[in-house]
N, C-alpha and C positions, 0 to 999 in steps of 0.2 A: 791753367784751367779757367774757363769762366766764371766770374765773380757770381756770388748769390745771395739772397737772403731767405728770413725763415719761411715768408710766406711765399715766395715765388724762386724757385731753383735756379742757381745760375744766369739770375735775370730773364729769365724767360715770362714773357708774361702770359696772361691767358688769355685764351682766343675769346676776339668779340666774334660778338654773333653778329656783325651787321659785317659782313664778306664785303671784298672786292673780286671782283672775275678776272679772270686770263683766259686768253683763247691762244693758244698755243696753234701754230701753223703742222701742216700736214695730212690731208686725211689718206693716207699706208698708214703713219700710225695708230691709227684710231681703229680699233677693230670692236666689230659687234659679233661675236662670236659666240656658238655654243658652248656650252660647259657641264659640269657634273648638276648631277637630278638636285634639284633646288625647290622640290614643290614643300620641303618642311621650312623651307625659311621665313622667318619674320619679317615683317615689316621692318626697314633701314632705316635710322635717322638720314634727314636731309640731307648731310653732305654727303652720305657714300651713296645718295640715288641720283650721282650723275652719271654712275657706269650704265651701259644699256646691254643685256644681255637676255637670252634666251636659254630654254632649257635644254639638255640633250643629254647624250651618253658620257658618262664619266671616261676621263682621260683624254678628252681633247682642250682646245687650245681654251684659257679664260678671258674674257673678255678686257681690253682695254677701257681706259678712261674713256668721258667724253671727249668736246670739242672745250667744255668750257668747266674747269676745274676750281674751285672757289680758291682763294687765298684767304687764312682761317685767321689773319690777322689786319686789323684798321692801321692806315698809315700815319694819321696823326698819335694815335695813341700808342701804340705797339710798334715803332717806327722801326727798330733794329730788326726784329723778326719780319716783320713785311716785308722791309727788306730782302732779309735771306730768300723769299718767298719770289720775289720780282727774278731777282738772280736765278734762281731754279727757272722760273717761267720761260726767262730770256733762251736759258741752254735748252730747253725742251725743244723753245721755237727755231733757233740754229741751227739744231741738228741737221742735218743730211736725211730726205726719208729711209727709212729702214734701216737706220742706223742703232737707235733707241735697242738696251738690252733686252734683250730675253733670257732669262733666268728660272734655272729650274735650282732648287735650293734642298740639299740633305740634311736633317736637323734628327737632333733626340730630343726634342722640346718638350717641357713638362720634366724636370729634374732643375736645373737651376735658371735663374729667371732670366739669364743671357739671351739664351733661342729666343725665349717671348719676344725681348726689347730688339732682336732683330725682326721679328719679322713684322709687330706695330711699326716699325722705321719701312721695312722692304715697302707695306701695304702704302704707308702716303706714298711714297714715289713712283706708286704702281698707281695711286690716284691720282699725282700730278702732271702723269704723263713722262713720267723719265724714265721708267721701265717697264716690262712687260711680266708679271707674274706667270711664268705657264707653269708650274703644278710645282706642288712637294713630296717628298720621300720622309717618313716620319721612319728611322730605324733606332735600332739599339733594345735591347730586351726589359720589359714586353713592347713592342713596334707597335703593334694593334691600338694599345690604348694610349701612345704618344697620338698616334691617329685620330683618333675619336678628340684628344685636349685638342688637336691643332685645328678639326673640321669650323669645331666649335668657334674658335678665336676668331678663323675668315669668316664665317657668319658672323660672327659681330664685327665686326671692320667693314662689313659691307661686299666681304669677296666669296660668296657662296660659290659659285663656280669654278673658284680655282681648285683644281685635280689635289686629293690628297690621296697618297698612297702609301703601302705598307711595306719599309724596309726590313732589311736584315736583322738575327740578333745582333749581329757587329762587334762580335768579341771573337777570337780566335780559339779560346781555352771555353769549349763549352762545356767541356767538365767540373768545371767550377763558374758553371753560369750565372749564378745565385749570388758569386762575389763582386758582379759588376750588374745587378739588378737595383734600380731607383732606390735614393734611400729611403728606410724602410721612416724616418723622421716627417720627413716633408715632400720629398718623391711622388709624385703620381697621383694624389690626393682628393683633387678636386672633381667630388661626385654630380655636382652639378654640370657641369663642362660635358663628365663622360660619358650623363646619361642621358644627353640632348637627345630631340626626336629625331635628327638625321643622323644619328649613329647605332638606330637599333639594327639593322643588318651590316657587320663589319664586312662582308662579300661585296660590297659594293666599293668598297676604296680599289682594290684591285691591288698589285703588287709591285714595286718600285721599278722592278725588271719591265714591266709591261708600259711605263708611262714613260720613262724616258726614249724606251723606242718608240712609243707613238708621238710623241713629241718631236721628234727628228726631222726637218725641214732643208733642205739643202740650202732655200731659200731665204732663211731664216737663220739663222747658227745661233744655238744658245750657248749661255755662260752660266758655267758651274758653280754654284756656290757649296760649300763644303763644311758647314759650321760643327760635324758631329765624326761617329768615327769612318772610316774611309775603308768597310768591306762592298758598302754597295756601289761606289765606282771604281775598287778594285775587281770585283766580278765584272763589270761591263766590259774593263778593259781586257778580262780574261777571254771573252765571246769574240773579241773585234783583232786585237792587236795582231794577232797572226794573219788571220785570213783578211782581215781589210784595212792594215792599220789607218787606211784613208779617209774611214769611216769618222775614226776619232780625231783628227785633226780639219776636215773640211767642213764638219756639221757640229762645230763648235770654235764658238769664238775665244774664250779663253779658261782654266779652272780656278777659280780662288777659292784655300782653303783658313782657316785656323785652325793656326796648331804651326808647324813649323818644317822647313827644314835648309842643310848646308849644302851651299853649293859650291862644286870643288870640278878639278880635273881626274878622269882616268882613262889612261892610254890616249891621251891627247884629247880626249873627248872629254863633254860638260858630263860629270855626273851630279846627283843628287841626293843627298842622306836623309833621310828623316830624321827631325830630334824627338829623341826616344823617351825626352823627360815632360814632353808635350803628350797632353791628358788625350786627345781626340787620335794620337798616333799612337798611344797604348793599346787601346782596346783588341788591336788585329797588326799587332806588330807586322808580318807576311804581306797583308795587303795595301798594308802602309810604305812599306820595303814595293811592291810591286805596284804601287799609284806612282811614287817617284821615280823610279827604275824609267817606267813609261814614259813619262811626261820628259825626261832627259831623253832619252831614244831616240821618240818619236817627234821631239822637238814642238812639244805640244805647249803655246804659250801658260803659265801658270804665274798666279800669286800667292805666296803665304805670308798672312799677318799673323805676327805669334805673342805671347804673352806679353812682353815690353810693351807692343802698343797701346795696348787697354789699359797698361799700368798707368803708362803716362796721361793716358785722357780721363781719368779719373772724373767721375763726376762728385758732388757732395750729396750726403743720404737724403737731403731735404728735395733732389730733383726725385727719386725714388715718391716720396711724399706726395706730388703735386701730381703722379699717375693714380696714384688712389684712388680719384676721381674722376676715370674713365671705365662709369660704366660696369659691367662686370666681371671687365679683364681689371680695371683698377681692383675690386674685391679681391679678386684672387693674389694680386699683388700684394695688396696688404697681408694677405692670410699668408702667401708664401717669405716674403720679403726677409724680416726680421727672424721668422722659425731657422733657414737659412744662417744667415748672421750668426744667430746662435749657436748654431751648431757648429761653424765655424771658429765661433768663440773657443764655447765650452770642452771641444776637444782636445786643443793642443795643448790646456794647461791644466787640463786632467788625464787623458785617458787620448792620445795621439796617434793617429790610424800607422803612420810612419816617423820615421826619422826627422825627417826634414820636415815635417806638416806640425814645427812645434809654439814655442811662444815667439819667436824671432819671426818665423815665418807670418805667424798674426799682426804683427804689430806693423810687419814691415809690406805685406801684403793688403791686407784687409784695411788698414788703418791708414795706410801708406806713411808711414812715421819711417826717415831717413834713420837707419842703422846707426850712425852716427850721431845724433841731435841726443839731447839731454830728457825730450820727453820719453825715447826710447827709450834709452839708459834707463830712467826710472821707472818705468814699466814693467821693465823686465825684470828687474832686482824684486819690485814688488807686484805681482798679479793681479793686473787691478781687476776688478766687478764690472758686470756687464754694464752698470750702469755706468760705469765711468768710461767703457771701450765703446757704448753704442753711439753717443754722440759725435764718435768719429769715425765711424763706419764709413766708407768711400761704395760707390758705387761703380762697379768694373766689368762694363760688358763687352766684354770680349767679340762675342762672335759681333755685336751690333757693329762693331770695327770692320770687319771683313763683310759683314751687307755693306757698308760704305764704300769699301772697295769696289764693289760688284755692279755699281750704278756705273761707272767709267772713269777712266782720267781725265777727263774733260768735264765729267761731274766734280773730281775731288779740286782741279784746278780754278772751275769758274767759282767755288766756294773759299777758295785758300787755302785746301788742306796740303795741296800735293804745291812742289816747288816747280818752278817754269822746267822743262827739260834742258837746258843751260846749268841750272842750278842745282841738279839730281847728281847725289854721288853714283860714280864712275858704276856700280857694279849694279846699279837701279834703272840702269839709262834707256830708253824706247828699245835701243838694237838688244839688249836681255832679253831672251824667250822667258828665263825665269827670275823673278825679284823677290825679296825680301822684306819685310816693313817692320820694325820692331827689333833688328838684328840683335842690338843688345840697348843696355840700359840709355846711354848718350848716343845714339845712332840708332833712329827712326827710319831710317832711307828716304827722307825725304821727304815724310809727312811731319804736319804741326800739329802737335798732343790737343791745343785749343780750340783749334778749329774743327778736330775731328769728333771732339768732344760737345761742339756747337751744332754739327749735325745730328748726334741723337737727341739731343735738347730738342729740336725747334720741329720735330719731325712727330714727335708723339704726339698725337689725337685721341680725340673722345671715341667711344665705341658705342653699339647699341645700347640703352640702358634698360630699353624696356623687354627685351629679352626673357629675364631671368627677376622674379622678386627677390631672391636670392639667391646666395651663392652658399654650396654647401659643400665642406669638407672631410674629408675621412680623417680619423683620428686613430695612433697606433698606441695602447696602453700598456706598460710596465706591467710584468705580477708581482715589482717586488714594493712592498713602500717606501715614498720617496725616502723619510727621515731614515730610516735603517741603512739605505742604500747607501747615499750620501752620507753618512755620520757614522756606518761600522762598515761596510761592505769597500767602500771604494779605498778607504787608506790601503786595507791588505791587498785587493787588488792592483793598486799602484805597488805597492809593496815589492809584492808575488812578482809583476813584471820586472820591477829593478834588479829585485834579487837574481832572475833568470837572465837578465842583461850583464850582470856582473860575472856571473857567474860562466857564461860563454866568449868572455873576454880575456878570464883569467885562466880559460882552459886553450884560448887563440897563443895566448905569450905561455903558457906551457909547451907547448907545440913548437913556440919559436925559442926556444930558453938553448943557452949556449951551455948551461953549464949543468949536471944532475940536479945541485943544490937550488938550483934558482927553478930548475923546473919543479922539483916537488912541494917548494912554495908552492909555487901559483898553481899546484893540483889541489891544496890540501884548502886554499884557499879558494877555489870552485865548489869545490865540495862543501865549504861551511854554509856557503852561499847558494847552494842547492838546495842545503836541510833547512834555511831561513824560509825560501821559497815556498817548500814542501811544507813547512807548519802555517806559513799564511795561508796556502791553499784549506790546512785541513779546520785550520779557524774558520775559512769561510763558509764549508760546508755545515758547520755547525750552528751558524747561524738561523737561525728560522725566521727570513727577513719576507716571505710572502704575505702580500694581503690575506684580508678575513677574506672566506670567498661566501658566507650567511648574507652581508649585505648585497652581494654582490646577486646572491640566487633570489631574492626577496624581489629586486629591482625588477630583473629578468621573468620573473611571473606576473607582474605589476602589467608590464610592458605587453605580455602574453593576453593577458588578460582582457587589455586596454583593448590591442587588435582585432580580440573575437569579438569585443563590444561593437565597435564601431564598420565591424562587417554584416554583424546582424543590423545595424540602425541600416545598413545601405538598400538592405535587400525590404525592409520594410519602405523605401523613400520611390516615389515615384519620380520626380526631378532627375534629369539627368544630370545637370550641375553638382546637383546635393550629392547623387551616389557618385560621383567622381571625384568630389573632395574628401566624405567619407573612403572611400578604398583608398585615395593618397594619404591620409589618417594613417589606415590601417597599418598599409606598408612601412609607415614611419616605427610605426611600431611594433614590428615586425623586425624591422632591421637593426633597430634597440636592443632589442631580445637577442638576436641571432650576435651582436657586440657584446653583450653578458655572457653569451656562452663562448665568445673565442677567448674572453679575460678568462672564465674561468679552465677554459684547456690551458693556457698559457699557465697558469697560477696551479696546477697538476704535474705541468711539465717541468715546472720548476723547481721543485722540491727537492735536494736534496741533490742539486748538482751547480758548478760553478755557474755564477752570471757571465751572460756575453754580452757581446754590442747591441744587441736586438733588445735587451731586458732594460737598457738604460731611460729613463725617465725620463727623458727630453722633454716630452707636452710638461709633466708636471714642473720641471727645472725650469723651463721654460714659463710658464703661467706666474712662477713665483720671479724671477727674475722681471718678469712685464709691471709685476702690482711696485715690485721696489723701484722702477722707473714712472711710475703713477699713469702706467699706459693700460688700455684695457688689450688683451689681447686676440 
């Protein structure tokens, strides 16, 4: 990984404002095109207004870069990253015309900060001329409001025009829809983002079905980027693969996904499996099972980068840091980044969604601490506090891996990432339709962890800053109190789970028992471990661990109040200004109120019945674990 220190990540330094230009050869590449309605957008800082575009009907092509693309780094001072920048210029200008991607990209953006960090990466190279942004597919449930985060982020990057649209819920089991909805912590959060002025009518994003086939070029062949779950180009493939399977192979150039899978023979033919313990191939096992099906069939070139690769490109938390300050996507960074982390934290060494999501998993994932090294070892024996795990937080994005892929081999090459074709192991080589990157821990296929991890460095840029004065968050509150939760609630609910884990363990080896005697142990021994169970539970209910809900109703009238005031100031104000900040008052206070009253439904519903995952106090665990690292949160 590239070296770093505290003030500048990975040695990346910060852009000077005093540019050097590039004029990249071509004009086929260079389009001035129509795009989505763009008359609420702001004003762009200077660098993203060297795209030229016009307005029009949502869902066609977005506009390309200029002729002349700034390079956001000085060559005497910033010498290594100009660098990289010169290289980039070089492959823009060599290309072949009409060679340059076209990329239409499927994301659940707005859940973990991966999607973001791809698609601030996709947008420069869509501004430096290495690729062609035509639209996105925001799916996974709720789709609409990944929508409205994602509208938001291209307006501030300067890409109003590129096509967003509304995918699928993208889970298979919509009967338990609810179990793969944003988490309810830090998921989906950001009210500023959602309730920009281009997203008050969501009818105008259109629907992911409808943009990919208007997008369809024969002329043109796009490349599939794939960073989420895999129902909405498993349905496309369901429309085409029969009656034209031609369709999907000549009006596309290649599919790259994250997430994974094994490629094998059957009946003499390439088959393809999905790995099923890959999070993006979960969500719709079936269309996950029938994208790879396809894509072996129909002999439809594909990439999958899978979790090894973002392991190994690892960045340090301090690159994390140095986006802060871009702008308003940097805000939401901040605001999401660490909430994240924590939750990451604090689950698997209290209260573990699964099996394998536990302390081993943290240390060795999040922390990237070698299983074997002695900092592990002693972590694990003793649990250490957030403040001692966040300093070594790693930064692991994933999909931004597989946006790298999607620029081209001759991108990953003219940068270092990818190995000469001489140098590619055998089962990654050009004659592959399908390749692998990340196969396993020591076997990359052929990319280098540093350099791949050199390209999301040097690729994040500022955003609009004047946008937004701020950035504001939704916050999800607890009814129960932190100290009670933490301090009586959570032992017996760790408890309660152990005892039910023991307890269906000893009832597994009753079942397998060779002898009477051995089985009615381990029956009689479920059983004690059932009644253990069954009195933590009924301890827990006895507890009376809910908030006062008096403060809470006092506040809420407060807030009530405040809004009728400052609705009556508006209607006396002749100013226009005046009565529009007054009613944005109001509404604040409005919205105040209407948070006191979901605390106190919450703090009703909970009386008197077991805590779940939903009741856990994360913001508050969270607030108090930020002040013990002297961070503000």
């Amino acid at each position: 990984m590239p070296s770093g220190n505290t003030g500048n990540p990975v040695g990346r330094p910060n852009p000077n404002p005093s540019s050097t230009t590039i004029n990249p050869r071509s004009t086929t590449d260079t389009h001035a095109t129509t795009g989505g309605a763009s008359s609420s957008a702001q004003k762009l800082p200077s660098r993203t207004n060297t795209m030229s575009t016009t307005g029009g009907q949502s869902g066609v092509n977005a506009t390309g870069p200029s002729s002349q693309a700034p390079i956001p780094f000085n060559a005497t001072t910033n010498k290594r990253w100009h660098g990289y920048y010169v290289k980039l210029a070089e492959l823009v200008k060599d290309r072949e015309p009409g060679t340059k991607p076209r990329i239409i990209v499927f994301t659940d953006i707005e859940q973990d900060y991966d999607d973001l960090l791809a698609v601030i990466f996709l947008a420069e190279m869509h501004r430096m001329g290495a690729i062609e942004l035509a639209g996105f597919v925001a799916n996974h449930h709720p789709a609409v409001e990944r929508a409205k985060f994602l509208k938001t982020v291209l307006h501030l990057l300067g890409l109003p025009n590129v096509p967003v649209a509304i995918g699928t819920k993208g889970v298979e089991d919509l009967v338990n829809l609810n179990q793969h909805a944003p988490d309810l912590f830090y998921g989906l959060k950001n009210k500023t983002f959602r309730d920009a002025p281009w997203n008050r009518n969501p009818s105008d994003f259109g629907t992911g079905a409808q943009l990919i086939e208007s997008l369809i070029d024969k002329n043109r062949p796009l490349t599939v980027l794939l960073i989420s779950t895999l129902q909405d180009i498993g349905d496309f493939f369901d429309r085409h693969q029969k009656k034209n399977p031609g369709h999907l192979k000549n009006n596309f150039t290649k599919y790259v996904s994250q997430g994974g899978y094994v490629v094998g023979q059957k009946d003499g033919k390439v088959a393809l499996t999905p790995c099923m313990d890959m999070t993006n191939n979960k969500f719709h096992p079936a269309q996950s099972a029938n994208y790879t099906n396809c894509l072996a069939r129909l002999g439809l070139p594909s990439d999958a980068w899978s979790r090894e690769a973002a392991k190994a490109a690892r960045l340090p938390g301090t690159f994390m840091q140095d986006l802060f300050k871009l702008g308003p996507i940097g805000s939401h960074l901040k605001w999401l980044w660490m909430r994240q982390e924590f939750k990451f934290y604090w689950d698997p060494f209290n209260w573990p969604f699964t099996s394998f999501l536990n302390d081993a998993w943290y240390l060795n994932t999040r922390l990237g601490l070698d299983k074997n090294s002695p900092t592990f070892k002693k972590l694990k024996e003793n649990n250490p506090s957030f403040a001692t795990a966040a300093p070594m937080i790693k930064v692991i994005a994933y999909d931004c891996c597989a946006a790298v892929g999607a620029v081209g081999d001759d991108f990953m090459r003219k940068m270092d990432i990818m190995k000469p074709e001489s140098e590619m192991p055998a089962y990654n080589r050009a004659s592959h339709n399908h390749r692998v990157f990340g196969k396993q821990v020591n076997d990359l296929g052929g990319v280098d962890a540093d350099r791949l991890a050199d390209s999301a460095c040097a690729t994040m840029k500022d955003s609009d800053k004047k946008a937004f004065q701020k950035v504001e968050h939704d916050h999800v509150t607890s009814p129960f109190e932190l100290d009670v939760f933490v301090q009586k609630m959570m032992p017996l609910m760790r408890g309660m789970a152990e005892h039910k884990k023991q307890a269906a363990e000893h009832a597994k080896e009753a079942a397998d028992a060779k002898t009477q005697e051995s089985k009615t142990l381990k029956l009689k021994q479920a059983e004690a471990e059932r009644k253990k169970a069954a009195d933590c539970e009924a301890r827990l209910r006895d507890i009376n661990g809910v908030k006062d809900k008096d403060p809470i109703e006092k506040a809420m009238a407060k807030h009530r109040e405040m809004a009728a005031q400052r609705l009556k100031e508006s209607q006396h104000t002749k100013d226009p200004k005046e009565v529009q900040r007054l009613q944005r008052l109001a509404n604040g206070e409005k919205e105040k109120a209407a948070n006191c009253q979901s605390i106190l439904t919450a703090i009703a519903q909970a009386k008197g019945r077991l805590p779940t995952r939903q009741d856990i106090p994360y913001e508050e665990l969270y607030q108090q674990a930020m002040k013990r690292l002297g961070q503000s949160a």
